[in-house]
Residue, then its C-alpha position, 0 to 999 in steps of 0.5 A: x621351287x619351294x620356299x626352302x630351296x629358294x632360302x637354302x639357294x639365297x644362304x649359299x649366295x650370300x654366305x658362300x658357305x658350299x656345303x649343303x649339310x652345314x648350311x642346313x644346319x645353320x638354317x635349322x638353327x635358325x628356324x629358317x630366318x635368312x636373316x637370323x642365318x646369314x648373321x651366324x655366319x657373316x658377322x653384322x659389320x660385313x653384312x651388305x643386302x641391296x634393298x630389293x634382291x627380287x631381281x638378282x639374277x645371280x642368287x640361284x641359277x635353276x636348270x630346266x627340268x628333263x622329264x624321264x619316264x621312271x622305271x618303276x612308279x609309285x603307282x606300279x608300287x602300290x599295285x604290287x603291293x595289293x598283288x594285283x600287279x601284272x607282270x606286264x604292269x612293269x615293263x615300261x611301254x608294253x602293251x599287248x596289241x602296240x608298243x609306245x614309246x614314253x612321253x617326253x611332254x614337259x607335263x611331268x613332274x621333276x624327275x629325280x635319278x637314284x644310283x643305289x649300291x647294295x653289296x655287289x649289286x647296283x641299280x639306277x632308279x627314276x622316280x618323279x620328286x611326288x614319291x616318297x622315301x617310302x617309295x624308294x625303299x619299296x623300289x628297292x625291296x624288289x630290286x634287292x630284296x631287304x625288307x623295307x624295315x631293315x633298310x640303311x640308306x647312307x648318302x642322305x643329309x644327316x637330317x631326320x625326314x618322315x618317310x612320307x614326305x615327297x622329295x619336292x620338299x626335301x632338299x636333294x639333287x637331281x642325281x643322287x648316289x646311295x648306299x644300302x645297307x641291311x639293318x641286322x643285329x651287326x649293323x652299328x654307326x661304326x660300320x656307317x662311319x667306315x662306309x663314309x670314311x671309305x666313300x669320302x678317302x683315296x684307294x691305293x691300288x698296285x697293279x702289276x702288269x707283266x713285269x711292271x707295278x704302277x701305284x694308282x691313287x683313287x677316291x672312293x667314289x671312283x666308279x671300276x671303269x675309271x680304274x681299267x680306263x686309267x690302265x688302259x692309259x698306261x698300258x695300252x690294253x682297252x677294256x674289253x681286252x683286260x683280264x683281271x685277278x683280284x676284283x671280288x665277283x659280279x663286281x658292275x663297272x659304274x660301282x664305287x670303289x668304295x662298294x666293291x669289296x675291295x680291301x681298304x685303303x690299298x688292294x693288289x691287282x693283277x693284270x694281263x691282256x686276253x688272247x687277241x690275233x697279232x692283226x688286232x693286237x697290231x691294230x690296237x697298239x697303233x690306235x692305242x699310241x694316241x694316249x701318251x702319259x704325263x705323270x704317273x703320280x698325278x695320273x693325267x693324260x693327254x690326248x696326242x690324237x694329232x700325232x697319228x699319221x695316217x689316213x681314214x682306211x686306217x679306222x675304215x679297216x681297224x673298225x671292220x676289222x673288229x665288227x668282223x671277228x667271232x664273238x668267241x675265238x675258235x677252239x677256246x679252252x676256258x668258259x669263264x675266258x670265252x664268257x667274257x670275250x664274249x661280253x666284251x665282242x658283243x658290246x664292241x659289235x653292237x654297241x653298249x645298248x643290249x641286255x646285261x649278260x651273266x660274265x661267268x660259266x654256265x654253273x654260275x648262271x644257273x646258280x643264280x636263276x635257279x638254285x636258289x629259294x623260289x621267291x629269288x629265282x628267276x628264267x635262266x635265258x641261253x643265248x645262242x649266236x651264229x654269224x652265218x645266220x642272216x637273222x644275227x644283226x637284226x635280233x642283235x641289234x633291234x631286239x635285244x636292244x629294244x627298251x622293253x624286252x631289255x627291262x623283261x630280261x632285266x627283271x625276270x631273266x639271268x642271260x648267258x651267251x654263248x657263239x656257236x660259229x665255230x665247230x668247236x665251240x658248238x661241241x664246248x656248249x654240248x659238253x658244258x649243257x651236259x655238264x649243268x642240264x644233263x645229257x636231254x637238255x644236250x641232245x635237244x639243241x645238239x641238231x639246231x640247224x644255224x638257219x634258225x638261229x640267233x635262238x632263246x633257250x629258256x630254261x626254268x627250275x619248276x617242282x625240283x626239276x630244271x628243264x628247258x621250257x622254250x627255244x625262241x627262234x630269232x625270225x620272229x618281230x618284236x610283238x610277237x618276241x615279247x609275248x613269247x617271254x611274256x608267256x613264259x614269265x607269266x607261266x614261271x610266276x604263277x608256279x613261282x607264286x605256289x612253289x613260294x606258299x609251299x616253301x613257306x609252309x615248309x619253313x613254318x613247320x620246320x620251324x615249329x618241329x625246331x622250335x619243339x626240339x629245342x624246347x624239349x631238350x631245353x627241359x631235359x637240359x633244365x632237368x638234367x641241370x636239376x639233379x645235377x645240383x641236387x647231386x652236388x648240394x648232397x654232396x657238399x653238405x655230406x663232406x662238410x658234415x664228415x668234415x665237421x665230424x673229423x674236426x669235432x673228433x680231432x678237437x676231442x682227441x686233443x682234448x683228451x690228451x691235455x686233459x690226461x696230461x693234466x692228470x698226470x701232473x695233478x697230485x693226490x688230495x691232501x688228507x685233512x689231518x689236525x696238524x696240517x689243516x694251515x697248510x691245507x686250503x679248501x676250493x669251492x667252484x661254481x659250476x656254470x649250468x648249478x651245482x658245484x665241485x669242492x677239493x683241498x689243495x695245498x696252499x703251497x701248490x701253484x695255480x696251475x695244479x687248480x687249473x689241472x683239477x678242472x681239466x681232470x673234470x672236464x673244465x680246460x682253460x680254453x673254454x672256461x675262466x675261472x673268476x674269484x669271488x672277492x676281489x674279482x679276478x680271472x685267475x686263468x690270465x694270472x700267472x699259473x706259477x703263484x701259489x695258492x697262498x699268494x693269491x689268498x686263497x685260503x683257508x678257503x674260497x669259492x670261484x665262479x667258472x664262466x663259460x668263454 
């Protein structure tokens, strides 16, 4: 234990402080000082410490470790990344002369288990507490592939750590739950805080059943199992017997409800029993009865299993009963129904131990293995099951559950199964094989005789065409199995390998041929937006000097007529006559660019007849004021009604025109 867990583990007991992220806090508050810490929480009239705690066995209680081989090390890591990895490299206990299983010597460091969940996958990793951050982020990049650049990883202590930074220093459990989050342009806190909020809530899920509805509450961090376990407390339907609407696809029974996709804080169900034999169903329902419900609200069940009366040929007869009926019911008519049913049957036959198999039709399958982009797609592997053959229990059984063809199927393969028993299932698979491969693919497995079967069809997607590559019989051992899909895997990872280089070479040109398009119509959209505002600036300069024009020949309109207005009213010079020279007064106006204009006006005449002079001559009022010498005054703002002689503007005088 390093010096800080043994600090953190002293805190709690002395603090009772529970959570760990708070106490981290106060101890990084503190620098790490127990001492310092305990007084933030514990005030120092309550704080009692023995003298010598060295010997309190209460303070921290340290389980033995278990060593786990992991999965995936950081040394088959960093071979990856050097691409000198081979696949063999990853399948754990392989080798090509011997099988070994892994040690269990306790020489091994603690070994750390991380359950990841990205989208509608999820994972479980073991690394030893010597890796790194960086470590599980390259784990994950291959499980998932999202670069490790862009990996969010929620779960962790909000506490910053360098990646580097093994996790025997870091303070973590032995199991942890992570979510992962790709870390693109719509990725923001908020979304991280609904995550946290949605994993940390209460679900409401409303089922119905039949004509039933049952209001379920649970946490977020309920796994999809506990949910069709609770249903089947109620309703009497096992697992393997529910047939569900409303959960999103591919959705894994171990995933959080809070990762499922399901709508959040309440989603509806529907649920209804898959098609099982009267025999079965009465079976199940006598077995079933051991669960009686308590409280729907509180959702607790007890177990009334010493209620059942009965013998043990009861569960001798139920469990043969089982193990004996056909992994896909004769004459079935939906794939997705027969898929599942045989899912469920495999697993209630042979036990939990066995591959994972795709649980959907073949379309889906194939989807997934080979229709994608090299670097995604992997060996679609066909099932074929026969219960006639004597070979069945033993492949079943020790094969496909032997650990290291589990981890080669896990890795390279999509496995979908299907029963060939029956007749008419035989001829379901040759249409459905028609449908997805094409009629060569039908017409190779149509005559396989039953005695070569269980059987491997491993079908790949190479040059644009999918084909089928290998049938792998069931009489074989598991050396010799595990090399016939080692050939293959090696096979489909080198054209993998060249196919990947020539998609990335296209991408690269596309790239550069969109990247060229968009540039050229960008300088055309540049050039066009060009002329287009020259065109524009020409026109509004040309309707401003039009409308400028208007305005100046409107303005000269209105001044024309007040200027002949004016002439109308302006009366005749007045003849210098010898007996009329008092009544007559001579006006001189300066003129504002020089020179001058003179005129006689009766004294008797008003201001405005002045006024009506200089409009004649082209001097209005509105754009000139007319001021007298002495005393100065601008006769335009005086009333145009006084006369010359009131204003003293005789017998002569000389005015000043300025310019407004």
């Amino acid at each position: 234990m390093s010096n800080r867990e043994e600090i953190l583990a002293n805190f709690q007991a002395c603090t009772g402080v529970e959570d760990l992220a708070l106490a981290i806090f106060h101890l990084d508050e503190s620098n790490w000082d127990l001492m310092s810490a305990v007084s933030r929480v514990i005030s120092p009239e309550s704080q009692t410490f023995q003298a010598d705690n060295t010997n309190d066995s209460d303070v921290m209680i340290v389980e033995d470790d278990i060593p786990v081989m992991p999965i995936e090390s950081a040394s088959s890591m960093s071979r990856m990344e050097n691409n000198v990895e081979h696949p063999i490299d990853r399948i754990q206990g392989f080798n090509r002369n011997h099988f070994s299983q892994p040690s269990t010597s306790r020489g091994f460091p603690r070994n750390l288990t991380f359950k990841v969940s990205y989208l509608t996958k999820f994972v479980v990793i073991t690394l030893p507490d010597t890796s790194t951050i960086r470590d599980l982020k390259r784990a994950l990049e291959k499980k998932f592939h999202v670069p490790m650049c862009r990996q969010v990883l929620l779960g962790w202590v909000k506490k910053n750590q360098d990646e580097d930074t093994p996790f025997s220093k870091l303070i973590i459990n032995r199991e942890n739950s992570l979510s992962l989050l790709p870390d693109d342009d719509g990725y923001t806190s908020e979304k991280e805080n609904y995550l946290t909020e949605k994993l940390s809530g209460t679900f409401t899920l409303n089922v119905k059943y039949e004509d039933q509805m049952f209001n379920l509450k649970f946490g977020g961090s309920a796994p999809v199992l506990e949910v069709k376990n609770g249903l089947y407390a109620l309703t009497n339907i096992e697992v393997r017997n529910q047939i569900w609407i409303g959960w999103p696809n591919l959705v894994d029974d171990a995933m959080p409800l809070a990762l499922s996709g399901i709508n959040y804080p309440e989603h509806d169900f529907v649920l209804s029993r898959n098609a099982v034999s009267p025999t079965q169903r009465d079976n199940e329902t006598n077995h079933n009865s051991s669960v009686i419900r308590i409280d729907s609200d509180d959702e607790e069940y007890v177990d009334a299993a010493e209620s059942i009366n009965g013998d043990d040929d009861y569960f001798v007869e139920d469990l043969s009963t089982r193990r004996n009926e056909p992994l896909i019911p004769e004459n079935i008519a939906d794939e997705e129904t027969a898929c599942s049913t045989f899912i469920n049957r495999f697993t209630a036959r042979y036990g939990p131990v066995h591959p994972t198999f795709f649980p959907g039709p073949l379309s889906g399958a194939l989807q997934e293995a080979c229709n994608k982009p090299a670097k995604d797609r992997k060996i679609l592997a066909i099932y074929l099951h026969h219960d006639k053959s004597v070979l069945t229990n033993v492949f079943c059984s020790q094969l496909l559950g032997f650990e290291s063809v589990m981890e080669m199927l896990a890795q390279y393969f999509v496995l979908w199964g299907w029963d060939i028993t029956f007749r008419s299932n035989a001829k379901k698979l040759d249409a459905i094989l028609d449908a997805n491969l094409g009629g060569l693919a039908s017409s190779s497995l149509k005559d396989m005789e039953y005695e070569r079967l269980p059987a491997l069809v491993l079908i790949m997607r190479i040059r644009g065409s999918t084909d089928i590559f290998n049938v792998i019989s069931g009489n074989l051992g598991v050396n010799e199995f595990l090399s016939r899909l080692l050939e293959a895997v090696e096979l489909f990872t080198n054209q993998q390998r060249v196919e990947i280089k020539e998609e990335d070479e296209r991408s690269e040109r596309e790239r550069v041929k969109m990247e060229q398009d968009i540039a050229f119509h960008e300088s055309l959209a540049a050039d066009k937006a060009k002329d287009e505002a020259k065109r524009l600036k020409e026109q509004a300069e040309e309707e401003a000097r039009l409308q400028r024009e208007n305005e100046i020949a409107t303005e000269q309109r209105r001044k024309e007529g007040m200027r002949l207005e004016a002439e109308k009213r302006l009366h005749p010079e007045p003849a210098l006559e010898q007996g009329d020279r008092e009544a007559i007064t001579k006006i001189r106006f300066r003129l504002p660019k020089g020179g001058h204009l003179e005129r006689r006006f009766l004294i008797s005449a008003s201001l405005q007849v002045l006024h009506d002079f200089l409009t004649v001559e082209g001097y209005n009022s509105e754009d000139y004021k007319v001021i007298s010498s002495w005393p100065r005054r601008d006769l335009t703002s005086m009333d145009q009604t006084k006369t010359l002689e009131e204003l003293k503007l005789y017998p002569q005088e000389t005015v000043i025109l300025e310019e407004r």
